[in-house]
C-alpha positions as CSV (number, residue, x, y, z in Angstrom):
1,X,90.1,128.2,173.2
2,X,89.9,130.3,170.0
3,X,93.2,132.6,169.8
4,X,94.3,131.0,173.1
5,X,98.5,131.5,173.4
6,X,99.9,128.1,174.4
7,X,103.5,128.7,173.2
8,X,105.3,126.0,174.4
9,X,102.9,124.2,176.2
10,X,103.3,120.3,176.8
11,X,99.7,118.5,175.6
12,X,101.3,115.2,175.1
13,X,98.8,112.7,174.4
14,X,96.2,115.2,175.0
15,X,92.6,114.9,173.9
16,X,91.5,117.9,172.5
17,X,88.8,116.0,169.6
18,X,86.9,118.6,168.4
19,X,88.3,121.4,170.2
20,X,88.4,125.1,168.4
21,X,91.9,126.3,168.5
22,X,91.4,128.4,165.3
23,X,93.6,131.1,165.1
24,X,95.5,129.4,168.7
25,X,99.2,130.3,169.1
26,X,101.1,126.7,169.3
27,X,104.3,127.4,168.3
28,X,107.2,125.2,169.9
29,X,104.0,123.2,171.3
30,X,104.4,119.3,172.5
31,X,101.2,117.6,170.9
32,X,103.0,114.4,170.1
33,X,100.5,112.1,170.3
34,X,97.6,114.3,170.5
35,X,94.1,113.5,169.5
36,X,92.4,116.3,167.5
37,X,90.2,114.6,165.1
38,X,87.5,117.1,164.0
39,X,89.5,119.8,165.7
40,X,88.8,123.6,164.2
41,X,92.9,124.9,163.6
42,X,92.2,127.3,161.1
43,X,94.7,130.3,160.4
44,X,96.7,128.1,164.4
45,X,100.7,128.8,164.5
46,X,102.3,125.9,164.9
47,X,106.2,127.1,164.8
48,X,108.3,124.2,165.2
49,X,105.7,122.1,167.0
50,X,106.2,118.4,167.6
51,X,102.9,116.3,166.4
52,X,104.5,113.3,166.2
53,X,102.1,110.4,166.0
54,X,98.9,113.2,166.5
55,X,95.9,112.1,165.5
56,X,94.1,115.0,163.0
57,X,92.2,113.4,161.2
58,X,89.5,115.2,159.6
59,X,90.8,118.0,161.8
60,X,90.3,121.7,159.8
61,X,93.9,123.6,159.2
62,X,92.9,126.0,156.7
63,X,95.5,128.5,156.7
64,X,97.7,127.2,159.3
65,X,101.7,127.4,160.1
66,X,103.2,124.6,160.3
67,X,106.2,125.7,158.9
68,X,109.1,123.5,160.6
69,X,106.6,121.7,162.6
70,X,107.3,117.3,163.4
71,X,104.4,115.5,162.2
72,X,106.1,112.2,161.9
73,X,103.4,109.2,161.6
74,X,100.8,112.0,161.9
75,X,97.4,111.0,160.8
76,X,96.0,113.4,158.8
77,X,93.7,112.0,156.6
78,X,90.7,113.5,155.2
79,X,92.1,116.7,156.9
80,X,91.4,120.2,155.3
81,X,94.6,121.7,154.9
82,X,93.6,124.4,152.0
83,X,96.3,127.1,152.1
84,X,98.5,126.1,155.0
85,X,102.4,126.7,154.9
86,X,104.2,123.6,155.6
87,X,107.3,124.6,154.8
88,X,110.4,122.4,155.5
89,X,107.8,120.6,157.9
90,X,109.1,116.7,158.7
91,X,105.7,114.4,157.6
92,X,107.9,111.6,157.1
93,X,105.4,108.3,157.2
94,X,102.3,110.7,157.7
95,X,99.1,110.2,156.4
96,X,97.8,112.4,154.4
97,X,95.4,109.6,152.4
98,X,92.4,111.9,151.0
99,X,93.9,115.6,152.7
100,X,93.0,118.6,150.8
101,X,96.2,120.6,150.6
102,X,95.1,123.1,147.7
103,X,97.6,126.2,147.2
104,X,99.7,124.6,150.9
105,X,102.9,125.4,151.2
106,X,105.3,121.9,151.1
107,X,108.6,123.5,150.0
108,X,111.3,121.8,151.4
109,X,108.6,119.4,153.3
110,X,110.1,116.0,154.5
111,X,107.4,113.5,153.1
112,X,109.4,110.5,152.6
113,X,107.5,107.3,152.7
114,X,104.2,109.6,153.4
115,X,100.9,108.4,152.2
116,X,99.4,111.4,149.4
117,X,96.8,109.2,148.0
118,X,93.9,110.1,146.7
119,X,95.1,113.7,148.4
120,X,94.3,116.8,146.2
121,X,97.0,118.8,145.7
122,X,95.5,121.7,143.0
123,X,98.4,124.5,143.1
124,X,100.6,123.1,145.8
125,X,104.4,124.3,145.9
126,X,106.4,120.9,146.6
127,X,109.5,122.6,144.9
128,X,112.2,120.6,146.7
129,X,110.2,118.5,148.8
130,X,111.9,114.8,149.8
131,X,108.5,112.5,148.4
132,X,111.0,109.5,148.5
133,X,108.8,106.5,148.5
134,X,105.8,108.4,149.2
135,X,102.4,107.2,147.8
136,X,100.8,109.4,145.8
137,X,98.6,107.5,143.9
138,X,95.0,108.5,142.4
139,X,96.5,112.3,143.9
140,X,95.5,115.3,142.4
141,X,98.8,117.1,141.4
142,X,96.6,119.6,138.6
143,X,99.3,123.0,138.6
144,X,101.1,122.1,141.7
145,X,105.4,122.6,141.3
146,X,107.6,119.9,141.9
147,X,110.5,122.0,140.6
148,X,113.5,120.2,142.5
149,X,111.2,117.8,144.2
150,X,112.9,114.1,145.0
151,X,110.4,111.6,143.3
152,X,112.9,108.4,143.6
153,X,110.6,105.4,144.2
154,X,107.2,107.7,145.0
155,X,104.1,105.8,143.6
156,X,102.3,108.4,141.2
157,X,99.9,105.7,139.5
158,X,97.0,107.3,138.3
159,X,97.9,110.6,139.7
160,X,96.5,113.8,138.0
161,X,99.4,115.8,136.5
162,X,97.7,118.7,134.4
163,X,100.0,121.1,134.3
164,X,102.2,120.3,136.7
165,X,106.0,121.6,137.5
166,X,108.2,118.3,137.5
167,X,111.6,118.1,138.8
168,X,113.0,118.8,135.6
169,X,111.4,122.2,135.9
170,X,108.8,120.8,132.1
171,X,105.5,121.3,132.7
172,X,103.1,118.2,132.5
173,X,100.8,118.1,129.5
C-alpha cells in the first residue's frame, strides 16, 4: 500500500500492524483507533487526520506530515518520528514515552498532559508548543527550541538541556 491515496478514507479501528504505507496520502483520514504498531509511514501525509486513541507504537514516521493531525491518547511509544512535521498537531495525553523525534517539527503542538519521557528530542522546534503538565522526564531536549513553549507544571527531572532554547528565549548551559 506504498504511495496508496486514501484521502479521506474512514479506517476506524482498523488493523493495519505492520502495514507499509510509506510515502501513503492520509490526509483528512479517520484512523481513530487504529492499530499500526510496526507500521512503515515514512515521508505518509497525514493533513488533518484524526488518530485519536491509534495505536503506533513502534510504528516508523520518519519524515511524515502530521501537521494539524488529532492524536489524542495516541500511543506512540518507541515510535521513530525523526524529522516529521507536527506542527500545531493535538497529542494531548499521547504517549510518546521513549519516541525519537530528532529535528520533528512540534511548533505550536498541543502536548498537554503528554508523556515525553525518556523521548529524544536532539534539535526539535517546540517554539510555542502547550507541554502543560507533560512528562518529560530523563528526555533528551540537547539543542531543541522551546522559545515561547508553555512549561507550567511539565515534569523535566533529569531531562537533558544542552543547549537548549527556553521559553525565555536563554539558551541552557
Amino acid at each position: 500500500m506504498s504511495q496508496a491515496n486514501l484521502l479521506g478514507t474512514n479506517l476506524q479501528e482498523a488493523n493495519l500492524q505492520g502495514a507499509n504505507l510509506s510515502q501513503a496520502l492520509l490526509g483528512k483520514a479517520n484512523l481513530q483507533g487504529a492499530k499500526l504498531q510496526g507500521a512503515n509511514l515514512s515521508l505518509a501525509d497525514f493533513l488533518q487526520a484524526k488518530l485519536s486513541k491509534a495505536n503506533l507504537s513502534e510504528a516508523n514516521l520518519e519524515g511524515a506530515y502530521l501537521s494539524q493531525a488529532t492524536l489524542y491518547q495516541a500511543n506512540l511509544q518507541g515510535a521513530s518520528l525523526l524529522q516529521a512535521n507536527l506542527r500545531g498537531a493535538n497529542l494531548s495525553k499521547a504517549n510518546l514515552q521513549g519516541a525519537s523525534l530528532q529535528g520533528a517539527n512540534l511548533s505550536q503542538a498541543n502536548l498537554q498532559g503528554a508523556n515525553l519521557s525518556q523521548a529524544e528530542l536532539f534539535q526539535a522546534s517546540l517554539s510555542e508548543a502547550n507541554l502543560l503538565k507533560a512528562n518529560l522526564q530523563g528526555a533528551s531536549l540537547t539543542q531543541a527550541n522551546l522559545l515561547g513553549a508553555n512549561l507550567l507544571g511539565a515534569n523535566l527531572q533529569g531531562a537533558i538541556l544542552l543547549g537548549t532554547m527556553m521559553p525565555d528565549g536563554k539558551i541552557h548551559p
